[in-house]
C-alpha positions as CSV (number, residue, x, y, z in Angstrom):
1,X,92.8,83.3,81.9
2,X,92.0,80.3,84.2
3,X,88.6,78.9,84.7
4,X,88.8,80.7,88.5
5,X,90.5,83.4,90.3
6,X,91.8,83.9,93.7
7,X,90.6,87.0,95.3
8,X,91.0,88.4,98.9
9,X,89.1,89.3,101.1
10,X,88.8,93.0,101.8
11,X,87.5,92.2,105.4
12,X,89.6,89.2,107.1
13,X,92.4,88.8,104.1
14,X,91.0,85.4,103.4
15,X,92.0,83.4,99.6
16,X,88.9,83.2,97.8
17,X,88.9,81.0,94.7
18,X,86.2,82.1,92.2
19,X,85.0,80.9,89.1
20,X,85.3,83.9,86.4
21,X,81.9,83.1,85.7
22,X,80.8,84.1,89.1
23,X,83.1,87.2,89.2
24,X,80.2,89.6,89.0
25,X,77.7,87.6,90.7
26,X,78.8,89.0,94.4
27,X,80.7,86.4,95.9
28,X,81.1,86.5,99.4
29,X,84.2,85.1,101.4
30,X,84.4,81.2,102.4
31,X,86.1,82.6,106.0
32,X,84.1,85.3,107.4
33,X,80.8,85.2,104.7
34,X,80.8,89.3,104.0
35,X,81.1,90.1,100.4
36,X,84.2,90.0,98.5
37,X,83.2,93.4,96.5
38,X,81.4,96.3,97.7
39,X,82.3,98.8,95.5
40,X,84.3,100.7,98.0
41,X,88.3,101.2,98.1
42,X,89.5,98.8,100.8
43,X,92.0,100.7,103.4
44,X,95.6,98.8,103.9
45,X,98.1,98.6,106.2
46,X,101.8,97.0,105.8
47,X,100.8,93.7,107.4
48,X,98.1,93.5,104.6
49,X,99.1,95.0,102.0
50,X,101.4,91.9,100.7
51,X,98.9,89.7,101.3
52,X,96.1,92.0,98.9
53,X,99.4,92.9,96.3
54,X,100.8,89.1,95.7
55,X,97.6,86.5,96.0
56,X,95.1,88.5,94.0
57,X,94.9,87.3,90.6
58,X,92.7,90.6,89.9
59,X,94.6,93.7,89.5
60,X,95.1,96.2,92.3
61,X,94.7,99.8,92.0
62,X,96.6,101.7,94.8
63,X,95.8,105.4,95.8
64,X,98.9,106.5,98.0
65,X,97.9,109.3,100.1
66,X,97.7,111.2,103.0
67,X,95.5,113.1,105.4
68,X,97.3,116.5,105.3
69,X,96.8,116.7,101.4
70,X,93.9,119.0,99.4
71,X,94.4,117.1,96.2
72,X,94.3,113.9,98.0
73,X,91.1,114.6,99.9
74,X,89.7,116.0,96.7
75,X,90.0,113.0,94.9
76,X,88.8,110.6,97.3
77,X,84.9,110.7,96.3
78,X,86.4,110.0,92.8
79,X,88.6,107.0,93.3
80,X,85.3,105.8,95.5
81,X,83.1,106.0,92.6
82,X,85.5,104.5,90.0
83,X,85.6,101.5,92.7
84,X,81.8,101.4,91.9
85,X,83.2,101.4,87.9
86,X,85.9,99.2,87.6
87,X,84.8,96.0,90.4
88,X,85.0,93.3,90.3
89,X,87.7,93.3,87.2
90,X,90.0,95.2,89.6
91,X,90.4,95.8,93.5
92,X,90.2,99.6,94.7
93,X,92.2,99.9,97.5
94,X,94.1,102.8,99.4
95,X,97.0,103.4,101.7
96,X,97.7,106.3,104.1
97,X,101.1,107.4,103.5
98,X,101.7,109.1,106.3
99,X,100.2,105.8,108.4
100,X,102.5,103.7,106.6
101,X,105.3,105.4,105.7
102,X,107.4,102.2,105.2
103,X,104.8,101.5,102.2
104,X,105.6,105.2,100.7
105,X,109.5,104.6,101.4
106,X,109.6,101.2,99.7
107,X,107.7,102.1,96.6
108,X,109.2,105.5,96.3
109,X,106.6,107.8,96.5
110,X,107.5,111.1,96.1
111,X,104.5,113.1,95.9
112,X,100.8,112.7,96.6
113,X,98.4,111.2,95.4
114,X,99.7,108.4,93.3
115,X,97.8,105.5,92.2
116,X,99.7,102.3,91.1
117,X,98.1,99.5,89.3
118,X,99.7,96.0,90.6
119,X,99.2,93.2,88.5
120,X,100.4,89.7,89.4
121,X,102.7,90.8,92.8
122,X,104.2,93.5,90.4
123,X,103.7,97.6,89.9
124,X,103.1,97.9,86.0
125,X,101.6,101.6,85.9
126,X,101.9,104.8,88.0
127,X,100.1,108.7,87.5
128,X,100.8,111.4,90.1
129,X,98.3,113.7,91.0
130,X,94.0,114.0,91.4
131,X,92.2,112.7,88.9
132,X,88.2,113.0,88.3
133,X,86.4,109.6,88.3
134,X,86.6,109.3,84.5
135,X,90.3,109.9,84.0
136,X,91.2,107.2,86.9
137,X,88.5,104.2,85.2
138,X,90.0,105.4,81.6
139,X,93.4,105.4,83.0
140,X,93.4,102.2,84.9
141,X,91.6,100.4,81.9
142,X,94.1,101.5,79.6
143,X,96.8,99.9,81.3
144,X,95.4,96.4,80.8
């Protein structure tokens, strides 16, 4: 690992570069001055998704979802608190399937939810359906 990582910035999309050593220190953005991690899942749409996927150097954990789905809003309280768990090693974020349906078409989800862990501008992992807060942290961890 490098002596500093670039991070975006959940609010503006900004490039942060951070020292490592300052990781868990909560950094805020050089742009716009609000915090680059509050442990919450940041909410993304096609014009930022690429920008969150390819210049982080953290991984990305994506929960693909949607509205109309039990299972989906059932999890949701779970992949907030394992946001809480797993920042600032990782970015939480989530996209609304049926929002940005491009998104869903292009990374071929088929059913919902379905996180995918991103690493370097590439998928590496995927796990259909709702998990408790535990299973996603173990899960996600366990694919680094």
């Amino acid at each position: 690992m490098s002596e500093s990582l670039h991070v975006v910035c959940p609010q503006c999309s900004a490039v942060n570069r951070i020292p490592v050593a300052r990781l868990a220190a909560n950094p805020k953005c050089g742009k716009c001055h609000q915090p680059l991690f509050s442990a919450h899942p940041v909410e993304l749409n096609g014009s930022s998704f690429d920008t969150h996927i390819s210049r982080n150097d953290i991984p990305v954990l994506v929960d693909f979802w949607a509205p109309w789905c039990g299972p989906c809003k059932m999890m949701a309280p779970f992949f907030l608190q394992a946001a809480g768990e797993l920042e600032p090693q990782m970015r939480l974020v989530k996209v609304n399937t049926e929002a940005e349906q491009e998104l869903g078409a292009r990374f071929n989800i088929r059913s919902i939810p379905t996180l995918a862990l991103f690493r370097n501008g590439r998928e590496v992992a995927r796990q259909a359906g709702a998990m408790g807060a535990a299973d996603i942290v173990r899960w996600a961890k366990a694919q680094l």
